[in-house]
N, CA, C, O and CB atoms as a CASP TS submission, in Angstrom:
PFRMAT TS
TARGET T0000
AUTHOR 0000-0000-0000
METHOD Language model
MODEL 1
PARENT N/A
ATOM      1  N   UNK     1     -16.183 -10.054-124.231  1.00  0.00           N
ATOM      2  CA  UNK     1     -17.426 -10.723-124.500  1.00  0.00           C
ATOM      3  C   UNK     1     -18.545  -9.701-124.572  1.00  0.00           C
ATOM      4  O   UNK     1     -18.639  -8.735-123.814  1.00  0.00           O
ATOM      5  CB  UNK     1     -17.715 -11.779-123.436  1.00  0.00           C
ATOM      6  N   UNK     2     -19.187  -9.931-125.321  1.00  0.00           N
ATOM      7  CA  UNK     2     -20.397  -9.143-125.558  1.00  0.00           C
ATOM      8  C   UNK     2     -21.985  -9.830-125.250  1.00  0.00           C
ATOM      9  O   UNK     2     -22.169 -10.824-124.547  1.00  0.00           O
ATOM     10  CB  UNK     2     -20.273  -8.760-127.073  1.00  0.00           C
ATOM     11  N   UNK     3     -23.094  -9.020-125.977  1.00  0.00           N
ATOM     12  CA  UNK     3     -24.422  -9.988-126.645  1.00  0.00           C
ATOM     13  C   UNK     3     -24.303 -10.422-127.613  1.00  0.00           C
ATOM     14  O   UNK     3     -23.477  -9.800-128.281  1.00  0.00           O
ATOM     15  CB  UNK     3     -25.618  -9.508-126.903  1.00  0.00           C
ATOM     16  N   UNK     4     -24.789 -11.356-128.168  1.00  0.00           N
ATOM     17  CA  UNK     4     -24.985 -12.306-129.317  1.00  0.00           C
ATOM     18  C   UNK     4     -26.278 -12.651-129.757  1.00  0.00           C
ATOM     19  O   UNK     4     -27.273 -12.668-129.033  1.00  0.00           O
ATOM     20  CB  UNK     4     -24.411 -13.475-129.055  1.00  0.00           C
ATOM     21  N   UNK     5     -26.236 -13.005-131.305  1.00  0.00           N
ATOM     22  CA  UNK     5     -28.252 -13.244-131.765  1.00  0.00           C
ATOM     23  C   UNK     5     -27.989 -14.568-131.479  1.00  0.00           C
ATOM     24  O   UNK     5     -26.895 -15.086-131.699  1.00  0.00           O
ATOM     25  CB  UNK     5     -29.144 -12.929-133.775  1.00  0.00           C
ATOM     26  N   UNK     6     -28.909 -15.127-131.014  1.00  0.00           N
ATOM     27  CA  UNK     6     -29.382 -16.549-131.180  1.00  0.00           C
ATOM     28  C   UNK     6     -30.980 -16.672-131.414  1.00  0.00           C
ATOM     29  O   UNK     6     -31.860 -16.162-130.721  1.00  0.00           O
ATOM     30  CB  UNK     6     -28.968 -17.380-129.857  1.00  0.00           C
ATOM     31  N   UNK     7     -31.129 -17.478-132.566  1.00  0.00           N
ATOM     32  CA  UNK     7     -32.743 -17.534-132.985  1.00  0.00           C
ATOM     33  C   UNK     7     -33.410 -16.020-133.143  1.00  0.00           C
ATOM     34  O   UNK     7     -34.619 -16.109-132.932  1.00  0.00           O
ATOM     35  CB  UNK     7     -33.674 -18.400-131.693  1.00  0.00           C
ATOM     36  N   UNK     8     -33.081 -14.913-133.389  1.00  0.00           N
ATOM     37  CA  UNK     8     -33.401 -13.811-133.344  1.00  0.00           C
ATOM     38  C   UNK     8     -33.289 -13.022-131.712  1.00  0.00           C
ATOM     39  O   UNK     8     -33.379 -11.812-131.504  1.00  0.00           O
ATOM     40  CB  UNK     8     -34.672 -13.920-133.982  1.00  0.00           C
ATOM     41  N   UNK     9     -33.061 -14.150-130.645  1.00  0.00           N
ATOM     42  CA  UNK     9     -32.909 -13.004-129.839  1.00  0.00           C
ATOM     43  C   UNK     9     -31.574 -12.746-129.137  1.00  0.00           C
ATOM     44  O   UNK     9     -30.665 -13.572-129.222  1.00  0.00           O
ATOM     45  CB  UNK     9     -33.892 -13.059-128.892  1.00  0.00           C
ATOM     46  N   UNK    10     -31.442 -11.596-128.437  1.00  0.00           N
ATOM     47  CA  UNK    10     -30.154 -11.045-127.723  1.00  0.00           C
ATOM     48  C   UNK    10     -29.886 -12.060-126.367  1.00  0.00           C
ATOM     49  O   UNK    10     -30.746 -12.236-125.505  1.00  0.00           O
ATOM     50  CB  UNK    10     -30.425  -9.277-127.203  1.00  0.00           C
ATOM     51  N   UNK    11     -28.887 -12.527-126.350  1.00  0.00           N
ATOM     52  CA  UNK    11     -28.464 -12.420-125.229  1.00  0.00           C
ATOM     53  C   UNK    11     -27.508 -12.313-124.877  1.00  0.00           C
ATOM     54  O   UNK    11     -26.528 -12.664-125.536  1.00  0.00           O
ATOM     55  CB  UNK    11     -28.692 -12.955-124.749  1.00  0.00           C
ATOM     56  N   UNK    12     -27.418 -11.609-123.310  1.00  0.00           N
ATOM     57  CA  UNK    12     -26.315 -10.866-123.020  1.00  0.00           C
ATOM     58  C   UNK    12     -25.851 -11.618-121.515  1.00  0.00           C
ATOM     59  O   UNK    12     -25.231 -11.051-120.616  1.00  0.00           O
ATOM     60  CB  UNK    12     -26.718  -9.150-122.985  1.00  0.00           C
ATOM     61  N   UNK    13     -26.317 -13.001-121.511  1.00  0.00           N
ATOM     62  CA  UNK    13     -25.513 -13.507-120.125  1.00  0.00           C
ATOM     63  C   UNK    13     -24.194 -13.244-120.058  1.00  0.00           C
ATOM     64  O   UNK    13     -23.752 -13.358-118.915  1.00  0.00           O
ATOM     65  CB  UNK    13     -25.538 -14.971-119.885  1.00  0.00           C
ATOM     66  N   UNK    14     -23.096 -12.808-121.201  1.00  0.00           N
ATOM     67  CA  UNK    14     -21.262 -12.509-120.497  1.00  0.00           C
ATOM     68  C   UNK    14     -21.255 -11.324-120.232  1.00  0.00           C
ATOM     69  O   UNK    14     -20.307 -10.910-119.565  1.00  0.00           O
ATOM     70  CB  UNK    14     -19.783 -12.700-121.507  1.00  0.00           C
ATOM     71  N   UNK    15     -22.396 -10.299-120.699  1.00  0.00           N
ATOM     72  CA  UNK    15     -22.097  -9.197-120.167  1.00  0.00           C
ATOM     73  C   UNK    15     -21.981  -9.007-118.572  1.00  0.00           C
ATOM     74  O   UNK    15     -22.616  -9.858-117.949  1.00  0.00           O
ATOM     75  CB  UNK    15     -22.958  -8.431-120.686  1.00  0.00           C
ATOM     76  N   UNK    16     -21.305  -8.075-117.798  1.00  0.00           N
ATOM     77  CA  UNK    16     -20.894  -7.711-116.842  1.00  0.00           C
ATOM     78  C   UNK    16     -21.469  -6.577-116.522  1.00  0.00           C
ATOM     79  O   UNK    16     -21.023  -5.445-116.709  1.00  0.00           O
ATOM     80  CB  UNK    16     -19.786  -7.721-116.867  1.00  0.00           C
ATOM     81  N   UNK    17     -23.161  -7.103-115.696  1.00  0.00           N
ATOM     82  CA  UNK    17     -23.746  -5.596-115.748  1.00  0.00           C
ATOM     83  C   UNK    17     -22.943  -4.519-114.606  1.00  0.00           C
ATOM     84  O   UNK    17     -22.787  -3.298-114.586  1.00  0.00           O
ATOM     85  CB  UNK    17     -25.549  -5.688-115.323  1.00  0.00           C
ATOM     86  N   UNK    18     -22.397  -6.007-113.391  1.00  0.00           N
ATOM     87  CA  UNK    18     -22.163  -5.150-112.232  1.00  0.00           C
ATOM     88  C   UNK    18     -20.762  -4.242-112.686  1.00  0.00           C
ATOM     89  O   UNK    18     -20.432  -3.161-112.196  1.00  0.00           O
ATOM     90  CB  UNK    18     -21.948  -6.162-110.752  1.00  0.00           C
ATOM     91  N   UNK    19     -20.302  -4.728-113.375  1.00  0.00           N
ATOM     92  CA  UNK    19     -18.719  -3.794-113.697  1.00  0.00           C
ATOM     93  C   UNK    19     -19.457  -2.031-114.734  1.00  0.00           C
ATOM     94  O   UNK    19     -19.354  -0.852-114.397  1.00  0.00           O
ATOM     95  CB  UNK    19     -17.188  -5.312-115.346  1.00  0.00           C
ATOM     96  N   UNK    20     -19.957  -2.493-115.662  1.00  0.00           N
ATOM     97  CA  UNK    20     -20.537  -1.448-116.353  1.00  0.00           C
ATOM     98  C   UNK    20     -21.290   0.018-115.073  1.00  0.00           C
ATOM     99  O   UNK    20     -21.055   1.207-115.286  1.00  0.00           O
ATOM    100  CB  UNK    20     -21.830  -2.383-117.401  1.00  0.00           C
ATOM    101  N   UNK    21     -21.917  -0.336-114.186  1.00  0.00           N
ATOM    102  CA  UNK    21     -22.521   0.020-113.314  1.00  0.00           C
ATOM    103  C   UNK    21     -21.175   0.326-112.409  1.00  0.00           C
ATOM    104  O   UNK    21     -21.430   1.313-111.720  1.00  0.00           O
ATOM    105  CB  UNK    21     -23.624  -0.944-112.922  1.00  0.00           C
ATOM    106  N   UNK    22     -20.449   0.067-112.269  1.00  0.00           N
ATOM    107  CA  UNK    22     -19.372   0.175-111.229  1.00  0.00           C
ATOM    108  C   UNK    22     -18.148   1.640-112.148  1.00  0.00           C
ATOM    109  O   UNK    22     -17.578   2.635-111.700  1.00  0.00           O
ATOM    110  CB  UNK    22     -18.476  -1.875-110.984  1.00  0.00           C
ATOM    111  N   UNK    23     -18.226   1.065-113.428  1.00  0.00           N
ATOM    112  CA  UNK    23     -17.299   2.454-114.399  1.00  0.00           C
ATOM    113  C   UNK    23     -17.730   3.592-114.435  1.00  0.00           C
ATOM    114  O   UNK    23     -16.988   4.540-114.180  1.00  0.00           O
ATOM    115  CB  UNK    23     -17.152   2.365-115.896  1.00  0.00           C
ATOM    116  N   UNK    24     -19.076   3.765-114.771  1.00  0.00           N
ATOM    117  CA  UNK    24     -19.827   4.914-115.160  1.00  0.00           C
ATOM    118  C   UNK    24     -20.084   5.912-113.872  1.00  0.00           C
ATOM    119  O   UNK    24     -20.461   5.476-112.784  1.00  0.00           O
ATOM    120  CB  UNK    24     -21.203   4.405-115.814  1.00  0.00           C
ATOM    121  N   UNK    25     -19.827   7.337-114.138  1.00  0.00           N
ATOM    122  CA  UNK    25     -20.479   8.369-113.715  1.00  0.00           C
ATOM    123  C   UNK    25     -21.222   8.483-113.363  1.00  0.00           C
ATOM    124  O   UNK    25     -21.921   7.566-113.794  1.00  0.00           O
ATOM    125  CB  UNK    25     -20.630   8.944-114.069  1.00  0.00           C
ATOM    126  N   UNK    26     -22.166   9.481-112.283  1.00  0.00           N
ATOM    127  CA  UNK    26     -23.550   9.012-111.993  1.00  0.00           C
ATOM    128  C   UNK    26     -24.296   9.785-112.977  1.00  0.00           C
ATOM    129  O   UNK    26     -25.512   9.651-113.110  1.00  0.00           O
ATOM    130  CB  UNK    26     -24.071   9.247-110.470  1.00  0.00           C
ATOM    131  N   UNK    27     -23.382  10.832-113.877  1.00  0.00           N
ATOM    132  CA  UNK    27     -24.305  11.881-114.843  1.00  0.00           C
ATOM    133  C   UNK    27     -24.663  10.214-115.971  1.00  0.00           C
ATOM    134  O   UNK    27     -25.718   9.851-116.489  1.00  0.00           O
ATOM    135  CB  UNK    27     -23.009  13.785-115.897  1.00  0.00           C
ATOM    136  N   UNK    28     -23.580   9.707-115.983  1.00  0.00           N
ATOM    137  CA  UNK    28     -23.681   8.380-117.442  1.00  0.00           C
ATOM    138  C   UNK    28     -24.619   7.667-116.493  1.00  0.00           C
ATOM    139  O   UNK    28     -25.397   7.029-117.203  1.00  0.00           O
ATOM    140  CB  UNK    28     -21.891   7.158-118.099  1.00  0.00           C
ATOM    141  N   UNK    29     -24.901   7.483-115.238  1.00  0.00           N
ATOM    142  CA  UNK    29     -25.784   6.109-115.243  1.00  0.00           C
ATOM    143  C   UNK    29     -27.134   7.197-115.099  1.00  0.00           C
ATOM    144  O   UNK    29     -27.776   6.707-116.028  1.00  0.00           O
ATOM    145  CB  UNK    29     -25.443   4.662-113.684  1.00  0.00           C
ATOM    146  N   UNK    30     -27.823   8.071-114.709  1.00  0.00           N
ATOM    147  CA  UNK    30     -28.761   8.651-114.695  1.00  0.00           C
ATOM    148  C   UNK    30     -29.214   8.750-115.908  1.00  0.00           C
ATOM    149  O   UNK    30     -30.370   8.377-116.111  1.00  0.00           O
ATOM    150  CB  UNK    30     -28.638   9.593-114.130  1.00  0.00           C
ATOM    151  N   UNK    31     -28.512   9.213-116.877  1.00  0.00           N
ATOM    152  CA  UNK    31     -28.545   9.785-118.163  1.00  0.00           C
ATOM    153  C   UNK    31     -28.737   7.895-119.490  1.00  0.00           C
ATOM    154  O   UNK    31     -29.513   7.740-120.434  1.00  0.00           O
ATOM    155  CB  UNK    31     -26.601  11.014-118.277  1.00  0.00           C
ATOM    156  N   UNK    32     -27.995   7.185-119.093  1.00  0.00           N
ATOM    157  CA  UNK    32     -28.058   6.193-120.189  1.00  0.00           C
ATOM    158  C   UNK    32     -27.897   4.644-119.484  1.00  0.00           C
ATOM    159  O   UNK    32     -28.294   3.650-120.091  1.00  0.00           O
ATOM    160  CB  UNK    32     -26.785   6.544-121.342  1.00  0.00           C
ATOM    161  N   UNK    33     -27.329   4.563-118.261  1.00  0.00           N
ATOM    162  CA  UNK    33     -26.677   3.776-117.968  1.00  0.00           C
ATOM    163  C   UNK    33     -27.702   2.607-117.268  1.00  0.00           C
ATOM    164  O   UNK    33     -27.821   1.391-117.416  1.00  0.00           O
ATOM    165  CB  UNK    33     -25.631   4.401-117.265  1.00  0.00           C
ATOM    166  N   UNK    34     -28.465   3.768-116.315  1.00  0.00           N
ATOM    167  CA  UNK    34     -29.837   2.859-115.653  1.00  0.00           C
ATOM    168  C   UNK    34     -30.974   1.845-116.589  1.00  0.00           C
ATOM    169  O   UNK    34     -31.670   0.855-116.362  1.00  0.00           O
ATOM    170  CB  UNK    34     -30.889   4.078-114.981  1.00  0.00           C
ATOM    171  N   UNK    35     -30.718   2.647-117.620  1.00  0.00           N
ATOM    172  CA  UNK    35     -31.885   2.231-118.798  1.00  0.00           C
ATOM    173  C   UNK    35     -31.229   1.096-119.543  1.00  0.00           C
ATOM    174  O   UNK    35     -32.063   0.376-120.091  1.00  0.00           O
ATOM    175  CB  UNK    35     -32.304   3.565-119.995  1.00  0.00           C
ATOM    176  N   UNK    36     -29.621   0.622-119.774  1.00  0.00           N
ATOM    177  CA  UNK    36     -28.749   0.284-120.236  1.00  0.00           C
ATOM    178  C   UNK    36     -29.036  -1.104-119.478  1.00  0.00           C
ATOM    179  O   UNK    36     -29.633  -1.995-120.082  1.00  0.00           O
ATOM    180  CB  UNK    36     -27.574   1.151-120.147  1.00  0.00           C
ATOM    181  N   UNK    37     -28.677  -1.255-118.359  1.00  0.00           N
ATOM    182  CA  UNK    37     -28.346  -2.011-117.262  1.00  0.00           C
ATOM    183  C   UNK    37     -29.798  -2.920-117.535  1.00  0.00           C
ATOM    184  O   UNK    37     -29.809  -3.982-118.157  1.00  0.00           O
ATOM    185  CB  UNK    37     -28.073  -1.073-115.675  1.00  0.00           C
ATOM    186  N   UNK    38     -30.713  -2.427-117.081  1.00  0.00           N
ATOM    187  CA  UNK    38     -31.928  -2.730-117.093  1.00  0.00           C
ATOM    188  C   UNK    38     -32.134  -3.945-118.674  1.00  0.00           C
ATOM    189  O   UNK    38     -32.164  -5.167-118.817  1.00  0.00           O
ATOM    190  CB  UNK    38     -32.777  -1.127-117.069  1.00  0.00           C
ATOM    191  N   UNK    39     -32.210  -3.031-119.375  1.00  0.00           N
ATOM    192  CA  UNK    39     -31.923  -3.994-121.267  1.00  0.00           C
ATOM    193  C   UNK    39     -31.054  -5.121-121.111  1.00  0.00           C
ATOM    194  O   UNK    39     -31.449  -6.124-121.704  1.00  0.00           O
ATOM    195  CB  UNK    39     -30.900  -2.949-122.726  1.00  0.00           C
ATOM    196  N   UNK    40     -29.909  -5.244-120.436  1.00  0.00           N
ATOM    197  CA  UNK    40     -29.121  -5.879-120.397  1.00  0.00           C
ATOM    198  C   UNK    40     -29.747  -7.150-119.918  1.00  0.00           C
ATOM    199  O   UNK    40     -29.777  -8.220-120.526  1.00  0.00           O
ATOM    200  CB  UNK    40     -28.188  -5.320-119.819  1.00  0.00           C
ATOM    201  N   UNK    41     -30.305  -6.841-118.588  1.00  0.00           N
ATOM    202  CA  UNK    41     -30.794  -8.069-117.782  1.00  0.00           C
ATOM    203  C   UNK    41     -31.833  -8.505-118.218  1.00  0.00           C
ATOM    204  O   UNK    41     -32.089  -9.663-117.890  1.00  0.00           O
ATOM    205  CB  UNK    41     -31.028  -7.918-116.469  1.00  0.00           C
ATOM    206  N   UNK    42     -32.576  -7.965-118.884  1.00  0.00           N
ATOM    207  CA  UNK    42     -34.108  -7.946-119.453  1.00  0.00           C
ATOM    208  C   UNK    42     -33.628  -9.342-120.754  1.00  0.00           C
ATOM    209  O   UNK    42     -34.400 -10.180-121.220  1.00  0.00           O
ATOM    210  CB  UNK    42     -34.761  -5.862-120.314  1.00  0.00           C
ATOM    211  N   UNK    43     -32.388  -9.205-121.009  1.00  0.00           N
ATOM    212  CA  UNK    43     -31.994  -9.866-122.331  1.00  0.00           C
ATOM    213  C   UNK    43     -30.998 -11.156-121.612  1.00  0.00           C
ATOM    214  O   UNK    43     -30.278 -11.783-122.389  1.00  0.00           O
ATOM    215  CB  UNK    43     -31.038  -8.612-123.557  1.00  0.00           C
ATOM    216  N   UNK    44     -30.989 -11.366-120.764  1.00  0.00           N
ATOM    217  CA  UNK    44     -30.086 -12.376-120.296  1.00  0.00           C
ATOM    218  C   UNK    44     -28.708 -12.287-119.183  1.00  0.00           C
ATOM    219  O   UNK    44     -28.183 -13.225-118.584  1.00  0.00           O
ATOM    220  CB  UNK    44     -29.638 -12.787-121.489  1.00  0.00           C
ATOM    221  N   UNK    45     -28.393 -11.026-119.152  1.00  0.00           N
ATOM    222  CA  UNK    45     -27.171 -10.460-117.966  1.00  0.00           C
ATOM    223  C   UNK    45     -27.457 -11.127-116.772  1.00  0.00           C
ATOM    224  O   UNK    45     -28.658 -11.250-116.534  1.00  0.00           O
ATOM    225  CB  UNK    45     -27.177  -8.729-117.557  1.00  0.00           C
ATOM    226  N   UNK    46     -26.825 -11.502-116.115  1.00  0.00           N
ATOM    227  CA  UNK    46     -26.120 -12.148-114.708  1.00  0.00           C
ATOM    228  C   UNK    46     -26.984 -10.812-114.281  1.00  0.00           C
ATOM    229  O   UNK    46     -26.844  -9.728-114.846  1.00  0.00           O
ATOM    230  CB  UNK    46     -23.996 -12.354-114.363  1.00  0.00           C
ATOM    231  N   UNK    47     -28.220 -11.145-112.815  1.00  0.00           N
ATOM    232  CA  UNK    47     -28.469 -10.224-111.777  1.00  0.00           C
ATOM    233  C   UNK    47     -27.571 -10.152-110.906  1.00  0.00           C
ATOM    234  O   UNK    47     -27.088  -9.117-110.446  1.00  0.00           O
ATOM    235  CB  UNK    47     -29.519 -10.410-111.166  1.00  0.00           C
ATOM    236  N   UNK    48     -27.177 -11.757-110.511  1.00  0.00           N
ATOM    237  CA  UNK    48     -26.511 -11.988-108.980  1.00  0.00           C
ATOM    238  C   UNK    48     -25.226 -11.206-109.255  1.00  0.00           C
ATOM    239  O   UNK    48     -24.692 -10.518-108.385  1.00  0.00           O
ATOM    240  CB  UNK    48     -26.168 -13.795-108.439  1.00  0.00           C
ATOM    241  N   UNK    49     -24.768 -11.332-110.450  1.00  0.00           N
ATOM    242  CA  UNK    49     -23.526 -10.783-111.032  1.00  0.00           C
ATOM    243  C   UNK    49     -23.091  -9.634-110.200  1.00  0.00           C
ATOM    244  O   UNK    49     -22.002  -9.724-109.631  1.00  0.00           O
ATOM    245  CB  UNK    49     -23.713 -10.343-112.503  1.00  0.00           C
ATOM    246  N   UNK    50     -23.914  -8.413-110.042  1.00  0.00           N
ATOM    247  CA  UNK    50     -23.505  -7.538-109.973  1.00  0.00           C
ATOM    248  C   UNK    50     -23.447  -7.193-108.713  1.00  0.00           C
ATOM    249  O   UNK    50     -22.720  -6.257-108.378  1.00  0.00           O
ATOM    250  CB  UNK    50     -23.932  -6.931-110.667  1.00  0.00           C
ATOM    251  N   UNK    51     -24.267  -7.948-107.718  1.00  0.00           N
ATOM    252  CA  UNK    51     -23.432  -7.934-106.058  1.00  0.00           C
ATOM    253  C   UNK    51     -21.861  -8.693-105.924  1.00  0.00           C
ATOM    254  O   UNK    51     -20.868  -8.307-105.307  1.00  0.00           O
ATOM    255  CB  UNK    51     -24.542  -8.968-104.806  1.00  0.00           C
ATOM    256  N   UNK    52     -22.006  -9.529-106.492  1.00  0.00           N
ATOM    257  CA  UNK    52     -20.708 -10.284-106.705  1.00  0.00           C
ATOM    258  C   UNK    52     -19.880  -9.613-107.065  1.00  0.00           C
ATOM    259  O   UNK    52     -18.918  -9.466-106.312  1.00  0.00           O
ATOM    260  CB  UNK    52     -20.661 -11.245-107.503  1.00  0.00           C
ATOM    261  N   UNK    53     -19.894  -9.017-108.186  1.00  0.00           N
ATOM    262  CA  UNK    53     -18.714  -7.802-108.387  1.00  0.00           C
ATOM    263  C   UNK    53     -18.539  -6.960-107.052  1.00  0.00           C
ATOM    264  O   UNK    53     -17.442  -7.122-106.517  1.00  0.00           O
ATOM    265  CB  UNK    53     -19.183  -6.629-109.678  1.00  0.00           C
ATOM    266  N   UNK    54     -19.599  -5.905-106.277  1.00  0.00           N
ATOM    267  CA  UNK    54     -19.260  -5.312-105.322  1.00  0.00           C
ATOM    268  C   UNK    54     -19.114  -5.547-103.986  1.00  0.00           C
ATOM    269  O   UNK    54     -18.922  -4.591-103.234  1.00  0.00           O
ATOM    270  CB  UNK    54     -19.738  -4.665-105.405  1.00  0.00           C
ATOM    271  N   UNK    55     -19.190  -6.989-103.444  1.00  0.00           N
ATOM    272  CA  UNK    55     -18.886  -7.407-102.779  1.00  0.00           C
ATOM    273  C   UNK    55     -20.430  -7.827-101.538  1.00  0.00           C
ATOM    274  O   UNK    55     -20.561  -8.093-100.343  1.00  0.00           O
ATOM    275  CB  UNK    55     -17.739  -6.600-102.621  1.00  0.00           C
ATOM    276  N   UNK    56     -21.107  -7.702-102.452  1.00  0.00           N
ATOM    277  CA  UNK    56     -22.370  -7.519-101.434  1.00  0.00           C
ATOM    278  C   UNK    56     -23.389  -8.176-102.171  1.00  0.00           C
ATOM    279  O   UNK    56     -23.093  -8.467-103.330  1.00  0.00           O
ATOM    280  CB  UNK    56     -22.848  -5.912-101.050  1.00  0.00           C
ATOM    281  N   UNK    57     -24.839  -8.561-101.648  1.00  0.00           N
ATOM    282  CA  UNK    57     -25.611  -8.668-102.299  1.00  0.00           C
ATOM    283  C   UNK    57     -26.664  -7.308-103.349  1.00  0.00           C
ATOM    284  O   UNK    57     -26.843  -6.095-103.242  1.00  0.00           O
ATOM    285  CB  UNK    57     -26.062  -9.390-101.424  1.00  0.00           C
ATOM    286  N   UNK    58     -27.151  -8.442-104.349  1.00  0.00           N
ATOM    287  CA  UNK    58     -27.290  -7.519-105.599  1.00  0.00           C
ATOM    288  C   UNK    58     -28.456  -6.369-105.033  1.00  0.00           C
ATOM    289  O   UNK    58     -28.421  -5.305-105.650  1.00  0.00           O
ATOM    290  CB  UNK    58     -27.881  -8.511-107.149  1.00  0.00           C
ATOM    291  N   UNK    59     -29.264  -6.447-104.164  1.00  0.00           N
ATOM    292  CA  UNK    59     -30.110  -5.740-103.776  1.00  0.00           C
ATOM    293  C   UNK    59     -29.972  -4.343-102.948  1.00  0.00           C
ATOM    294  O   UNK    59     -30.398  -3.199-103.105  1.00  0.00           O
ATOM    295  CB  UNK    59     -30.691  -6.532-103.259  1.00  0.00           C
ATOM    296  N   UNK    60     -29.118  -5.047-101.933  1.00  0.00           N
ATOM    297  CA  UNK    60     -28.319  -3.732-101.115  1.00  0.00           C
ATOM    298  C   UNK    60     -27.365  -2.738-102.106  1.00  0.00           C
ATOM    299  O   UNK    60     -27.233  -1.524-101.956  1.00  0.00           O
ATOM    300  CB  UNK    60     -27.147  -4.440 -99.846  1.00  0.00           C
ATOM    301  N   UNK    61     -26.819  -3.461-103.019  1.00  0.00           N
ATOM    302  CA  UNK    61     -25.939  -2.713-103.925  1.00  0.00           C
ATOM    303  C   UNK    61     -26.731  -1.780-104.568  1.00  0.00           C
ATOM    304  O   UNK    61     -26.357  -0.611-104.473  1.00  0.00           O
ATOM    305  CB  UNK    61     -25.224  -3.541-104.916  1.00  0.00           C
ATOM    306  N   UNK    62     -27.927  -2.055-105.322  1.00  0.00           N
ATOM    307  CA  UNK    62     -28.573  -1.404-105.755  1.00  0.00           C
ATOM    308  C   UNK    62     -29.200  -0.630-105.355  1.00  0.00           C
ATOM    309  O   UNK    62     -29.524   0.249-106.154  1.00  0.00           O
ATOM    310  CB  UNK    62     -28.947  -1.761-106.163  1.00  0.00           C
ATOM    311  N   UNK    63     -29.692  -0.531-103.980  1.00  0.00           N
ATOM    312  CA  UNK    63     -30.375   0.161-103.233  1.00  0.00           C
ATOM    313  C   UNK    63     -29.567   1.684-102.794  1.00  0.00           C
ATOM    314  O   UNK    63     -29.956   2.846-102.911  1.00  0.00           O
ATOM    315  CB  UNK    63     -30.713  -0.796-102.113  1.00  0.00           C
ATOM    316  N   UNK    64     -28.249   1.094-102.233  1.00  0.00           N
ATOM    317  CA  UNK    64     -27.448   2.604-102.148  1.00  0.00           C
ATOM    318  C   UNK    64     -26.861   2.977-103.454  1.00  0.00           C
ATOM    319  O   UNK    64     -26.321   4.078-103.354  1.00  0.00           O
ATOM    320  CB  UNK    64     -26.144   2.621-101.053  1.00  0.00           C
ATOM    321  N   UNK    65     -26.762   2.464-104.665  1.00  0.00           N
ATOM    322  CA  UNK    65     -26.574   3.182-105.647  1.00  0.00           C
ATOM    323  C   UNK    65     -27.584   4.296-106.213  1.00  0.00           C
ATOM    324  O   UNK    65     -27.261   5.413-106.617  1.00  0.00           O
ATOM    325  CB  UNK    65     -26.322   2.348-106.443  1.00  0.00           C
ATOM    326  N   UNK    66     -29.214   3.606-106.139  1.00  0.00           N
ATOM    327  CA  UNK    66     -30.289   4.209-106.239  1.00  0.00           C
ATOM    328  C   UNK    66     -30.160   5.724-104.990  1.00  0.00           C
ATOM    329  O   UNK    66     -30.224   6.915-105.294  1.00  0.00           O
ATOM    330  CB  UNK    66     -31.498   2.958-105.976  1.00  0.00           C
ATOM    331  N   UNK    67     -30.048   5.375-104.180  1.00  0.00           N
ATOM    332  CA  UNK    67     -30.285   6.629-103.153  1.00  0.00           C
ATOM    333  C   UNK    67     -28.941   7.624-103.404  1.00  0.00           C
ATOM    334  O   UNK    67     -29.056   8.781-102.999  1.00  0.00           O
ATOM    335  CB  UNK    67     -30.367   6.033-101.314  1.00  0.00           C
ATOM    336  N   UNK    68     -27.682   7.234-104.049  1.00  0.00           N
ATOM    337  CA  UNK    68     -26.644   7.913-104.284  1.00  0.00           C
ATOM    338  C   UNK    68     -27.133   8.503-105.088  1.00  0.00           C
ATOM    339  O   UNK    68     -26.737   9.668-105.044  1.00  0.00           O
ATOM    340  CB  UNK    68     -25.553   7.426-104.532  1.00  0.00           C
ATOM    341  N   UNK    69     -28.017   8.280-106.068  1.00  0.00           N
ATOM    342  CA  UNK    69     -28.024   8.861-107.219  1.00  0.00           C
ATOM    343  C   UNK    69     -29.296  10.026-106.863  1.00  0.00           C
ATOM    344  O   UNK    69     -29.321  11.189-107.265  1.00  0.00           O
ATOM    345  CB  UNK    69     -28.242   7.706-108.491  1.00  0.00           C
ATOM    346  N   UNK    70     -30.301   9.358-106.012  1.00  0.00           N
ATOM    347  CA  UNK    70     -31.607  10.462-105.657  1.00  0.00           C
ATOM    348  C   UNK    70     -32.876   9.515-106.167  1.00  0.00           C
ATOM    349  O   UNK    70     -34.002   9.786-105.751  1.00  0.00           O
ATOM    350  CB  UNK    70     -31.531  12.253-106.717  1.00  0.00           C
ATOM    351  N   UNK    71     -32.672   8.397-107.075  1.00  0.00           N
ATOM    352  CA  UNK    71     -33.633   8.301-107.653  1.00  0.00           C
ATOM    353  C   UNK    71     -34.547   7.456-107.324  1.00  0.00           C
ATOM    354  O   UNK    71     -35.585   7.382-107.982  1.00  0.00           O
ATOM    355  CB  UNK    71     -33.382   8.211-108.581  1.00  0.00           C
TER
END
């Protein structure tokens, strides 16, 4: 599953931000992935999604990914 146009705009609710975020490198999420992620949700992606994937809530997840990374 991907994004899709509807009425001219994107949306990407089947995307799987938390898995995308979970594959990538931290050179790929620093470099394309953060900015990626972000578009995604901005356009319709599952937030809660991506604690759900890691077993936690979406905030804490993000929070030590952010500090893993430095940023």
């Amino acid at each position: 599953m991907g994004c899709y146009i509807h009425e001219y705009t994107v949306l990407c609710r089947p995307v799987s931000v938390g898995t995308l975020l979970g594959d990538l490198t931290d050179t790929q999420l620093r470099d394309w992935g953060e900015d990626t992620a972000v578009q995604l949700v901005e356009h319709g992606a599952d937030v809660d999604e991506i604690g759900h994937k890691h077993g936690t809530h979406t905030l804490h997840y993000l929070v030590r990914l952010s500090m893993r990374l430095g940023l």
